[in-house]
DRENGUFI-200621 format. One record per residue: residue in one letter; x negated, y, z negated of N, C-alpha, C in turn. Coordinates in steps of 0.001 Angstrom, whole numbers, plus 500000, padded with zeros to 6 digits. Layout:
BEGIN
AXYZXYZXYZ;...
This chain:
BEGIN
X012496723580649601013577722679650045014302723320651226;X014335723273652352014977723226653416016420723607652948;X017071724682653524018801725168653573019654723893654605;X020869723995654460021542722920655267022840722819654813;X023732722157655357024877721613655222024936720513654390;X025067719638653318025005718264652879026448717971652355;X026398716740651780027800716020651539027874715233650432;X027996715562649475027767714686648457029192714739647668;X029099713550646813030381713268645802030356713306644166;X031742713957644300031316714479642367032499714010641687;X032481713323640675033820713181639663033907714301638627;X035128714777638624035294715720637763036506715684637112;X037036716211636097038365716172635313038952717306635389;X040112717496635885040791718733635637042342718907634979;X042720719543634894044110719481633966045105719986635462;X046261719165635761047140719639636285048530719241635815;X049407720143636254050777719902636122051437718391636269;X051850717968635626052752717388636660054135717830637188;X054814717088638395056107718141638681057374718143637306;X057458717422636790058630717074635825058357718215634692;X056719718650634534056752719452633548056814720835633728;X056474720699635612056561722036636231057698722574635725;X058763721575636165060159721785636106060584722351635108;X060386721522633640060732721784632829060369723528632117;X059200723454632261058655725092632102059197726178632925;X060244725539634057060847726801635027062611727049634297;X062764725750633818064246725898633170063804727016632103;X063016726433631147062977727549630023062547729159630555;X061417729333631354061476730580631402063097731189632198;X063307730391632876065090730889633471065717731624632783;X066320733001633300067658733470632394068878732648632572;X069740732530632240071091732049632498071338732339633784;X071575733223634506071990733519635465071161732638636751;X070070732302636419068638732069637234068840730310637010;X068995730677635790068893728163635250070353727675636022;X071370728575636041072866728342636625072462728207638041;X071356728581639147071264728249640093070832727499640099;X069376727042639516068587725814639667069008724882639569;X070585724796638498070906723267638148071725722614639347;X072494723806639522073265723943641018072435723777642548;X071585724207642469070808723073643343070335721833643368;X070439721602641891069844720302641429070620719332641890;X071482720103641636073041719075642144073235718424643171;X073276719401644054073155719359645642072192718253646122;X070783718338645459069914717583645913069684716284645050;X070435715849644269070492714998643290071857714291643148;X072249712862643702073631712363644128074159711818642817;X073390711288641851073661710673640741073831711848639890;X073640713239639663074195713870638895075628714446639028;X076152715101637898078182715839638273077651716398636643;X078988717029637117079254718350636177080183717789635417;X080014717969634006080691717585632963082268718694633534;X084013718062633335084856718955632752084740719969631779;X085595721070631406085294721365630243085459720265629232;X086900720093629185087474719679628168086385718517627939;X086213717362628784084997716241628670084145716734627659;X083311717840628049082187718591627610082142718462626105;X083535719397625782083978719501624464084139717777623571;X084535716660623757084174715434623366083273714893623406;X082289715229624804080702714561624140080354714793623340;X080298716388623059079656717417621889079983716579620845;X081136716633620359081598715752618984081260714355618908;X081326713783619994080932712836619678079482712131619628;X078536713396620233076908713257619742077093713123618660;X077658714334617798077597715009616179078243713812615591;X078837712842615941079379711828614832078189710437615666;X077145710408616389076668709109616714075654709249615635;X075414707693614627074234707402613824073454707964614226;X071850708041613459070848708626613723070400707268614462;X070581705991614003069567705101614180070700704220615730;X071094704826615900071557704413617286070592704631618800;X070660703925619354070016704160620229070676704217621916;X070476705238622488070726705725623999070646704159624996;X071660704215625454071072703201626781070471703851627692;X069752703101628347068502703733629434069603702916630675;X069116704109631714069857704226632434069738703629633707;X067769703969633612066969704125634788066531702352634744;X066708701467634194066889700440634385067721699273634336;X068201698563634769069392697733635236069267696417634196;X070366695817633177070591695000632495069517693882632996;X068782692964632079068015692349632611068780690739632875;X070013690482632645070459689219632946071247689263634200;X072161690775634860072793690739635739072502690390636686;X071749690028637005071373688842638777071981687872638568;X071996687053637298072250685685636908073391685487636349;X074084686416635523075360686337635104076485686253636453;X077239685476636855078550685756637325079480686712637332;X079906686450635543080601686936635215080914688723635151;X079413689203635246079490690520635652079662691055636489;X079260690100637703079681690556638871081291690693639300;X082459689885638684083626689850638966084362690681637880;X083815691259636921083982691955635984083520693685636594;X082722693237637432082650694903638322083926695445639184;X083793696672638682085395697795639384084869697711640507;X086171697791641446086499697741642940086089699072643485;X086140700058642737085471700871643410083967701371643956;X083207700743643226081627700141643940081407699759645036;X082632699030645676082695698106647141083188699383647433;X083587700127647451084071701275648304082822702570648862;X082196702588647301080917703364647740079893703093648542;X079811701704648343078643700832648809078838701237650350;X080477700982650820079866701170652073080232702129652581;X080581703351651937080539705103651988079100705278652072;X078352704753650998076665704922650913076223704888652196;X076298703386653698075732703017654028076244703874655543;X077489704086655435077859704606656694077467706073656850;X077402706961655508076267708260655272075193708230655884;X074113707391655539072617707364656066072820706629657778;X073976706104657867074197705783659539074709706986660191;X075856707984659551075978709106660050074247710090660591;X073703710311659076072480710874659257071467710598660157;X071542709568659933070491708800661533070943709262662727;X072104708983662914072348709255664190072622710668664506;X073179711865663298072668713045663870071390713643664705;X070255712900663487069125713185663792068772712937665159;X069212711750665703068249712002666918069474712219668075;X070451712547667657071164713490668580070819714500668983;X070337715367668103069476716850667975068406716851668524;X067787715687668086066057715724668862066181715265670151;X066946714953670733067277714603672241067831716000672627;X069339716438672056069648717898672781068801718851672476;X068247719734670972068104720489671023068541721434671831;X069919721479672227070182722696673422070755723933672185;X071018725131672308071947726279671602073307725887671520;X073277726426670263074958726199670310075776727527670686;X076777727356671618077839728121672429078681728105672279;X079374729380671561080680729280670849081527729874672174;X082508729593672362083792730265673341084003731712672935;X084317732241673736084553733084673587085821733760672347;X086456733415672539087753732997670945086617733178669946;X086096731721669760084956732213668371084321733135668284;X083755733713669436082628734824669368083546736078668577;X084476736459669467085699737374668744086053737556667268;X086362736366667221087103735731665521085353736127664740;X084492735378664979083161735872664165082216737784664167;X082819738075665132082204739720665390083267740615664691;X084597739803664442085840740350663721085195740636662146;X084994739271662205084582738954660833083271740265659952;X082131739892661105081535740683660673081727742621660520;X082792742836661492083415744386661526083925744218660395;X084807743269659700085439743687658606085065743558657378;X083331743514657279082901743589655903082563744439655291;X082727744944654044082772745938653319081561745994653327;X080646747229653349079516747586652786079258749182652503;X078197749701651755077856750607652000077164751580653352;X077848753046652890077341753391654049076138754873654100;X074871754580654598073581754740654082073592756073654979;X072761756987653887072775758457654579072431758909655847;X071541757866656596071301758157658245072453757925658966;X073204756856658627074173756796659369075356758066659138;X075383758344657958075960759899658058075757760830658925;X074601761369658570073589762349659182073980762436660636;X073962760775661314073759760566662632075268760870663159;X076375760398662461077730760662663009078144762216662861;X077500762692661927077603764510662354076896764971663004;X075883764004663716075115765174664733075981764660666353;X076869763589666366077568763564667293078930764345667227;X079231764919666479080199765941666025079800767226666033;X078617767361666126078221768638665955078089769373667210;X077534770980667282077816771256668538076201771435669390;X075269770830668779073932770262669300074147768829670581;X073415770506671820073649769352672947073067767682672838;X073504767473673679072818765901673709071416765765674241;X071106766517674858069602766325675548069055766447673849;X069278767047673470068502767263671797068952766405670708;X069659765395671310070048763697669943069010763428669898;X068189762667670674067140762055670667065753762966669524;X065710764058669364064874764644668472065800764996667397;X067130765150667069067712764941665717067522763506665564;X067605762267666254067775760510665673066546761112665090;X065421761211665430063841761550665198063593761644663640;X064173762941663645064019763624662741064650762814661304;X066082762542661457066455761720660787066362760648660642;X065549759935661005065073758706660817063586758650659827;X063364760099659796061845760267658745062562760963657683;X063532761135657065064676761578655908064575759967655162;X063700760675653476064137759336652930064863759132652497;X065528758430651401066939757908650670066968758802649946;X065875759942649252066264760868648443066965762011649314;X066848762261650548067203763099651332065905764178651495;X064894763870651738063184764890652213062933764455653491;X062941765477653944062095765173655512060937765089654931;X060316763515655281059132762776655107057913763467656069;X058500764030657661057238764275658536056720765400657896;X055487765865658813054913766965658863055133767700659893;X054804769277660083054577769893661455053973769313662871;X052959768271662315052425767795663702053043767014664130;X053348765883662682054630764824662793055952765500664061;X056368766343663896057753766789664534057360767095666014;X055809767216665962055629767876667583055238766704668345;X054395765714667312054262764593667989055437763649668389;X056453764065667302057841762784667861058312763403668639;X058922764381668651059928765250669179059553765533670903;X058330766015670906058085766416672105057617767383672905;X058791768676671645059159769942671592058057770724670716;X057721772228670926057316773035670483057775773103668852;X056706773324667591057309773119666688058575774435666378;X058299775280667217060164776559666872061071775891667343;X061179774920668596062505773988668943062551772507668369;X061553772051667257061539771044666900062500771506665546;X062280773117665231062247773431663827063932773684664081;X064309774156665077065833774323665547066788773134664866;X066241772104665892067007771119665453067242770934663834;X066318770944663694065722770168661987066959771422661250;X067104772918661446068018773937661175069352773485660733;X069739772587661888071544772518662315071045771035661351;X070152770140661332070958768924660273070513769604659116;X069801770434658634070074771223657454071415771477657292;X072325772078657716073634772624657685074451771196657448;X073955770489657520074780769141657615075318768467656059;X075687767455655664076521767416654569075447765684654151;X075233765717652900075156766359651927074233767596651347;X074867769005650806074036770454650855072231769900650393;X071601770424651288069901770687650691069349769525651590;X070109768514652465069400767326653077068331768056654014;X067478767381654638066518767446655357065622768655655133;X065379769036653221064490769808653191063224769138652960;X062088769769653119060641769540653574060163769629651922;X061077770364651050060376770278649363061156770761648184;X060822770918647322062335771179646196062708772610646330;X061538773481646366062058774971646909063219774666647620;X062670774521649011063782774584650015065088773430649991;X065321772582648850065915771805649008067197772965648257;X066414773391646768067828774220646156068187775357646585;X066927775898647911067293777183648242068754776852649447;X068586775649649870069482775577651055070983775161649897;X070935774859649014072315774689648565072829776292647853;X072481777157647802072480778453647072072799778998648755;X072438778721649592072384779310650710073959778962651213;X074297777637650928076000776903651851076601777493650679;X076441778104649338077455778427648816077733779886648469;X076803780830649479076423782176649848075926782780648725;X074841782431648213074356783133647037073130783559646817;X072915783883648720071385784689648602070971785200648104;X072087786763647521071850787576646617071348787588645065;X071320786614644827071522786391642938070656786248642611;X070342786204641285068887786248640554068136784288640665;X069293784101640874068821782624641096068530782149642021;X068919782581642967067892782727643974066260783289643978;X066415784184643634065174785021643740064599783995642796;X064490783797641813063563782721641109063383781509641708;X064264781251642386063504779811643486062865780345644384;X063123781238645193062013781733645992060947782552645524;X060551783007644510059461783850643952058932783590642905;X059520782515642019058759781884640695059116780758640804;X059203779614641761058967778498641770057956778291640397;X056668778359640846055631777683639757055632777883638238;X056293779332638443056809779590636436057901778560636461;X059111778659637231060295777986637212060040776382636239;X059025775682637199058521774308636855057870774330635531;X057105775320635023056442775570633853057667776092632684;X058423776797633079059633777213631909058781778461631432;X058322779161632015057709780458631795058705781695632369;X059474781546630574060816782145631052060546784264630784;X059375784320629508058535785703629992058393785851630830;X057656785501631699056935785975633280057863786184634246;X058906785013634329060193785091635237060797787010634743;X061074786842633522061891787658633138060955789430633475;X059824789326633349059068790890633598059093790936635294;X058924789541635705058539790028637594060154790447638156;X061055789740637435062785789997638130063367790919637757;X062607791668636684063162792794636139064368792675635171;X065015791040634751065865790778634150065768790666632404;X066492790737631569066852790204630499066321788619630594;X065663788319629079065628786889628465066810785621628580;X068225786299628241069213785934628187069617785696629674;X069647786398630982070156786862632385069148785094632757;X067879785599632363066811784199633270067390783036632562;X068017782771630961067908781308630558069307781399631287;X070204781761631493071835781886632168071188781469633749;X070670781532633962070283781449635829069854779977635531;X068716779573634767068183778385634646069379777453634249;X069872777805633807071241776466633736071861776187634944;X071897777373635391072951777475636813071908776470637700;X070779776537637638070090776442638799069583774164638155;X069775774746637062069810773375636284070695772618637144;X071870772923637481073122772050638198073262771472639306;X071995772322639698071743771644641745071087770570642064;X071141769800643128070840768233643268069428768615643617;X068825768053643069067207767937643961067336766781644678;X068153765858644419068002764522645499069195764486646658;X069418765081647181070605764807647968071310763983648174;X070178763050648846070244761143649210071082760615648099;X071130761348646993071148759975645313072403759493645823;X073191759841645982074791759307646171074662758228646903;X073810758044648410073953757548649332072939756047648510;X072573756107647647071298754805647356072056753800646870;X071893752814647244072485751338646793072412750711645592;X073632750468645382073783750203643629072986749112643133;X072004749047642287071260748072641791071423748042640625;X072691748301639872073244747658638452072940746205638254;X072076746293637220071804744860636686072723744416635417;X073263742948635786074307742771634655072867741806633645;X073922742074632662073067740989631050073779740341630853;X073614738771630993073719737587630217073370737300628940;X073865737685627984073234737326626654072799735937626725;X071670735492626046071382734158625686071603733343624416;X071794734469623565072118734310622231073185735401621775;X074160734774620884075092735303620120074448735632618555;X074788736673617930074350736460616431075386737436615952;X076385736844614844077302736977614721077303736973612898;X077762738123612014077592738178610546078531737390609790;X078760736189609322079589735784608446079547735896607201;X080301736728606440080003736373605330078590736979604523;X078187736858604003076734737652603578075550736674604266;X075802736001605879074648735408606083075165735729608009;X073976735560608436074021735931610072073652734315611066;X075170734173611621075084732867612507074683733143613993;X073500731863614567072987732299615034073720731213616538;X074036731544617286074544730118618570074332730597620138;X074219729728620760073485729813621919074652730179622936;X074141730656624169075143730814625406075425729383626237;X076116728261625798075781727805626775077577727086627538;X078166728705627811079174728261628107079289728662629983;X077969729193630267077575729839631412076488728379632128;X076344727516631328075558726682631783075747725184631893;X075968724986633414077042723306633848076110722353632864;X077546721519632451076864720574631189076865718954632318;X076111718493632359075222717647633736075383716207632740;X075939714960633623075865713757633308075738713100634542;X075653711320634180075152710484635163076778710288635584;X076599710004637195078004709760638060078397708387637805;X079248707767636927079843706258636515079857705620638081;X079923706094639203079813705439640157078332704572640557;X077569706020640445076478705066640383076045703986639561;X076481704014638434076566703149637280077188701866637650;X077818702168638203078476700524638821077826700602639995;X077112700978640931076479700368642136075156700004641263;X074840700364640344073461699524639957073481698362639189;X074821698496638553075390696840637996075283695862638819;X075630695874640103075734694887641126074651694238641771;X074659692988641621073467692616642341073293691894643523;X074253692486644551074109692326645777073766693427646761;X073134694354646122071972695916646477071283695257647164;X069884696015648202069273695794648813068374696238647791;X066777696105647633065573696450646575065311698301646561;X065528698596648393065646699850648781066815700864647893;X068015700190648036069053701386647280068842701023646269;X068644700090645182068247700057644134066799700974643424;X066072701041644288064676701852643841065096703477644145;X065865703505644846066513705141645511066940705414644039;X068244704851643849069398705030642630068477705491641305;X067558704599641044066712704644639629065967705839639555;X065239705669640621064597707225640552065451708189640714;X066271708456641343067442709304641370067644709956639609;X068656708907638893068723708455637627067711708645636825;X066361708441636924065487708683635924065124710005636441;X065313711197637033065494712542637611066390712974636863;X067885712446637339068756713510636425068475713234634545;X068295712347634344067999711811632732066810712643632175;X066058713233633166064866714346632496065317715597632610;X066125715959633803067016717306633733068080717590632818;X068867716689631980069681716850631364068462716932630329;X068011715488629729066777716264628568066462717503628615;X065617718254629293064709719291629509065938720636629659;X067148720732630138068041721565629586068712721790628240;X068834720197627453068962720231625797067956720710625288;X066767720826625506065794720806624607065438722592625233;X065387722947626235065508724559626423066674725118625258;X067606724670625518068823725157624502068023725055622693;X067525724225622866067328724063621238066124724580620492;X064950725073621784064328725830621764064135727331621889;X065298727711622312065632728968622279066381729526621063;X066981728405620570067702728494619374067074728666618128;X065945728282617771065126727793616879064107728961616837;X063847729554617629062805731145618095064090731613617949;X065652732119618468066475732957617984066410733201616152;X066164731427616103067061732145614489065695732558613388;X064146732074613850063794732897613100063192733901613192;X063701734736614487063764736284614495064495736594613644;X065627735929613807066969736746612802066112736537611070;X065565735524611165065286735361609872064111736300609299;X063508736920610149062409738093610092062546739358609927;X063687739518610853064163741155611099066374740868610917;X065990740709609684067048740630608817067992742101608527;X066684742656608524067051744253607753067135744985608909;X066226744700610322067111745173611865068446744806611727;X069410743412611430070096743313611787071360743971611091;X071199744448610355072078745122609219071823746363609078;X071075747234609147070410748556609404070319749308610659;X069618748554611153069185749268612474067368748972612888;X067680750142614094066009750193614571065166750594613727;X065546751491612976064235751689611794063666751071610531;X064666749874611005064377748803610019063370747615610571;X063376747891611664062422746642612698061082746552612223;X060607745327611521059689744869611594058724744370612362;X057615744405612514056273743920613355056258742419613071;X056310741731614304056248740664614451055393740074615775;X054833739279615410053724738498616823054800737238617035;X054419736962618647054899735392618841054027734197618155;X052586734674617786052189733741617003053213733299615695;X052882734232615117054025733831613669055210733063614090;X055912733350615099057376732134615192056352731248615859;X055613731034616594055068729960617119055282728769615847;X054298729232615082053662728461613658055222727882613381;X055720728751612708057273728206612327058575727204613487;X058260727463614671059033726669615366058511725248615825;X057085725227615510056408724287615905055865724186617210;X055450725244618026055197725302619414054153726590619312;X053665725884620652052352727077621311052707728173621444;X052435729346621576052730730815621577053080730970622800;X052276730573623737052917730819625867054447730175625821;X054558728649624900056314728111625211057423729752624394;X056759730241623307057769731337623066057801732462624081;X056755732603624532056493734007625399057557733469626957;X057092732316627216058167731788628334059663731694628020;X059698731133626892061595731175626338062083732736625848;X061187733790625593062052734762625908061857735646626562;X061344735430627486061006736054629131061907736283629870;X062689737637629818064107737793630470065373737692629469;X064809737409628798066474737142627894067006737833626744;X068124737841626929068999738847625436069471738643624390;X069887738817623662070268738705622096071133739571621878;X072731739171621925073781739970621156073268740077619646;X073207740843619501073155741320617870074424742587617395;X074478742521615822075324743659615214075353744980615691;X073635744867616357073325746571616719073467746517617836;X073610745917618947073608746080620322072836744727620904;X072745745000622515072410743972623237070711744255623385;X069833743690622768068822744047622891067640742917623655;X066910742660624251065712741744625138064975740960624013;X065260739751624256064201739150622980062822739228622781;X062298740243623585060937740551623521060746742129622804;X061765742595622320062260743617621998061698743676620186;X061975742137620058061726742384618375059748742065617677;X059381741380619171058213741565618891057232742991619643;X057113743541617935056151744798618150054759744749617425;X054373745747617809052587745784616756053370746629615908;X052387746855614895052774747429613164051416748191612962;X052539749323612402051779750369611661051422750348610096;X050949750394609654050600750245608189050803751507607593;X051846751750606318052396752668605766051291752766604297;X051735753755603795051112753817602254051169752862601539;X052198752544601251052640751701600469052102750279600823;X051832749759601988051489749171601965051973747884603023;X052949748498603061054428747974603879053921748027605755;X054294747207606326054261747165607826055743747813608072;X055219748930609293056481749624610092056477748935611657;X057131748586612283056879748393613839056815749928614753;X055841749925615494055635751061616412057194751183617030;X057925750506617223058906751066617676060064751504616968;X059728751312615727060345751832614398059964753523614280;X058806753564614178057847754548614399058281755904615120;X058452755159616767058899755760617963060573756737617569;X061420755957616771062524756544617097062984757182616293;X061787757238615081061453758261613919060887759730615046;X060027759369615220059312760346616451060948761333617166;X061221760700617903062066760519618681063512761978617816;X063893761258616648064824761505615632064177762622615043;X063231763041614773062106764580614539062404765595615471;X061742765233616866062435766098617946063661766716617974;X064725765536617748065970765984617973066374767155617709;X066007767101616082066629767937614729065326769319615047;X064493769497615590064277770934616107064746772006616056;X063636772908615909064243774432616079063720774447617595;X064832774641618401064490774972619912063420775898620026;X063947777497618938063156778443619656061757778597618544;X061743777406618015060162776990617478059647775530617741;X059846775061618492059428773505619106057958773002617834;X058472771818617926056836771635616678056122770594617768;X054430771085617171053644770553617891053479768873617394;X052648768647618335052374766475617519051255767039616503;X050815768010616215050007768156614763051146768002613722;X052001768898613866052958768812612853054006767643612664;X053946767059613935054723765637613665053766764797612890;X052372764881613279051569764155612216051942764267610870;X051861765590610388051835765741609090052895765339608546;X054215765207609328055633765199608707055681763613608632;X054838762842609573055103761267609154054135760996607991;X053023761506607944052361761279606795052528761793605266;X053616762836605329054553762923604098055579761584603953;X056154761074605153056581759823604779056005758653604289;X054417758734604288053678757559603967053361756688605544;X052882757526606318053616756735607580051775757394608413;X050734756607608614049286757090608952049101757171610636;X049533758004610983048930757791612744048492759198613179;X047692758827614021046798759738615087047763760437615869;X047157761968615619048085762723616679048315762240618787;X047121761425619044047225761039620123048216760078620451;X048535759823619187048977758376619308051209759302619295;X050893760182618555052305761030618892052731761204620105;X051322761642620568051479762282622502051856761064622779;X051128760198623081051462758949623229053382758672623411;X053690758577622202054742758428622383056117758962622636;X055919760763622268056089761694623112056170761220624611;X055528760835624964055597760954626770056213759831627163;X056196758625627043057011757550626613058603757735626346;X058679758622625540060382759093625360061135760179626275;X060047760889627011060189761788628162060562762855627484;X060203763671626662060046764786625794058618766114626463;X059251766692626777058499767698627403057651768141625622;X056119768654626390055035769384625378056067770011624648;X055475771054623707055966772133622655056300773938623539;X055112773666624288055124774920625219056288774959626236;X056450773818626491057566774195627807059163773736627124;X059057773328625901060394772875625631060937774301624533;X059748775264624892060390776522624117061807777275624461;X062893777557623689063962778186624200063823779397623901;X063694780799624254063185781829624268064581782850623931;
């Protein structure tokens, strides 16, 4: 058969989204902080929605909780089917409709005629000089942080390094990362600079001397040797161990230190504290605060001998239809156009308000039977945490395992014990003697709680943590210790020796 290009046609079936459900699957995975924007854009781009008052808020609520079951919602998204023909509704319509109507119409006449104002000028806009002022004011007077190059750089104009040689300090400091390391290399400095690497190395000297102590060192040696150096303490034993046992230093090979320095056991662990105190990062001060705040999503709160479980949703705008529009769709002297606008509009916000109740009530319903699982977390603690899959609440909430994994994706849970991630309570399980499931992270802070209680100057190995959980009834692999050992940031047995 001959190769070629051909063209042929195929029917096939595939599964796609639609947008409404897109939507809906982006509210739920949302944290609070994240759904509080979306709705707030929703807003913006959606004329028939508004923001409930509080106080309002607080009377719908009650008055859902007192409407029959067998009552039924008016629909919104379609218009009474006699009002064309009735009269009487029409003169029975509020005066303020005639007001919108032609607010509505003189809007989309405004908009029009921006538009092709713009597409005719397109010229820049030119502020006077006054504005330019008032806006460059503006921007001088905003608070921000101020980032270690720009330090660096205002002491090397203070400093007594001629100016022909700024241009290879900017250099230099401009390859200084946020931790405070000169990033280049030797060739690096000869290639920027210009200069021979002994007058490249000059410069690089004097912003050493510069503030904050140890900046622009090339590695951790020289980072703590230069702060031992601004606070004149060439002489000392702590010194000499940064410059001559670096590699024991890092190992905690506090013998070897102690026979090559000629010192006492006691003299080297007294130096190692001291030397414990010095910044290896210089930069840290200068790095930009990336404190992340928590929104709880859930409250769980003990009443009584039982644990109540209620949602956040005092962080989240409570969204209804605008009564204005409600009376421009009563009227039936609309054009077919604003009428088909309005509805779809309306049948938009009527799925966004749905699809935010039903996030709320789905999050609620996976809250409470965590609580109802890890009962004995909530009254105990972490070593009470049970192993739990999202399958299992799946089954019980009535939903697919991806809708739980999406509803608590990002989100928190005030509890008795602290603020903990709702992905927090699902762990894998260890199987005890008895017979009983432990959660690995139950496990972990058993692990964890072993260490603590140590003899420093006998550190126990993960053989012996084995054995000590399996006197508890508790079966795991020593790898599986290391494992979690390293995880908790617990140095080996060898180097966490205190001598």
């Amino acid at each position: 058969m001959p190769q070629g290009l051909q063209l042929s046609q195929r029917l096939t079936q595939s599964l796609v989204l639609a947008p409404q459900l897109q939507q809906s699957l982006a509210l739920l995975q949302a944290p609070t902080l994240e759904l509080k924007a979306l709705v707030e854009q929703e807003l913006q781009q959606n004329p028939v929605l508004e923001e409930e008052p509080a106080g309002e808020t607080e009377l719908a609520e009650r008055d859902d909780r007192e409407t029959p079951k067998g009552a039924e919602a008016t629909d919104l998204s379609e218009p009474p089917a006699d009002m064309n023909t009735d009269p009487a509704s029409e003169k029975s319509a509020p005066e303020p409709a005639d007001e919108f109507e032609a607010e509505f119409e003189h809007l989309v006449q405004l908009d029009q005629e921006w538009r092709e104002h713009f597409a005719q000028t397109n010229l820049p806009f030119r502020a006077s000089p006054e504005d330019e002022e008032k806006r460059q004011f503006m921007f001088d007077s905003l608070v921000a942080g101020t980032s270690l190059q720009e330090v660096l750089l205002e002491q090397v104009r203070e400093s007594a390094l001629p100016k022909e040689k700024w241009p290879v300090a900017e250099f230099i400091i401009g390859n200084i990362d946020e931790n405070g390391r000169l990033a280049a290399t030797d060739e690096e400095l000869i290639q920027g600079s210009g200069l021979p690497l002994e007058a490249a190395l000059q410069v690089l000297k004097v912003i050493q001397g510069f503030d904050p102590p140890g900046v622009g060192a090339r590695n951790l040696r020289e980072c703590l040797l230069l702060q031992l150096e601004r606070i004149g303490q060439q002489n000392t034993l702590d010194y000499r161990i940064i410059n001559e046992f670096m590699e024991a230093l890092g190992k905690r090979r506090i013998p070897e230190i102690a026979r090559g320095t000629g010192a006492s056991i006691d003299e080297v662990q007294d130096a190692l504290k001291r030397i414990g105190r010095l910044e290896p990062h210089p930069g840290r001060a200068f790095l930009p605060d990336n404190d992340q705040y928590i929104l709880p999503e859930v409250f769980i709160l003990k009443s009584g001998g039982d644990f109540v479980v209620t949602t956040n949703n005092e962080h989240i705008p409570h969204l209804r239809i605008s009564n204005t529009y409600k009376d421009l769709m009563a009227r039936g002297n609309n054009s077919a156009e604003v009428r088909n606008y309005i509805r779809e509009k309306i049948r938009a916000g009527n799925f966004l308000i749905k699809s935010l109740r039903q996030r709320q009530q789905t999050i609620l319903n996976i809250a409470k039977e965590i609580v109802n699982r890890q009962r004995e977390f909530m009254e105990k603690g972490v070593a009470c945490l049970k192993p739990l899959t999202m399958v299992q609440v799946a089954q019980v909430v009535g939903v697919h395992e991806t809708t739980v994994s999406r509803a608590v994706s990002g989100k928190y849970m005030q509890t008795p014990q602290g603020v903990f991630e709702m992905k927090y309570f699902f762990t894998a399980g260890i199987q005890t003697a008895a017979g009983d499931g432990l959660s690995n992270t139950s496990v972990k802070d058993m692990i964890a709680d072993i260490f603590k209680k140590e003899d420093p100057t006998k550190p126990l190995s993960d053989q012996e943590v084995v054995g000590m959980l399996q006197a508890k009834g508790i079966a795991i692999a020593r790898r599986t210790v290391a494992k979690y050992r390293t995880e908790l940031n617990i140095l080996p047995s060898n180097l966490r020796k205190v001598y």
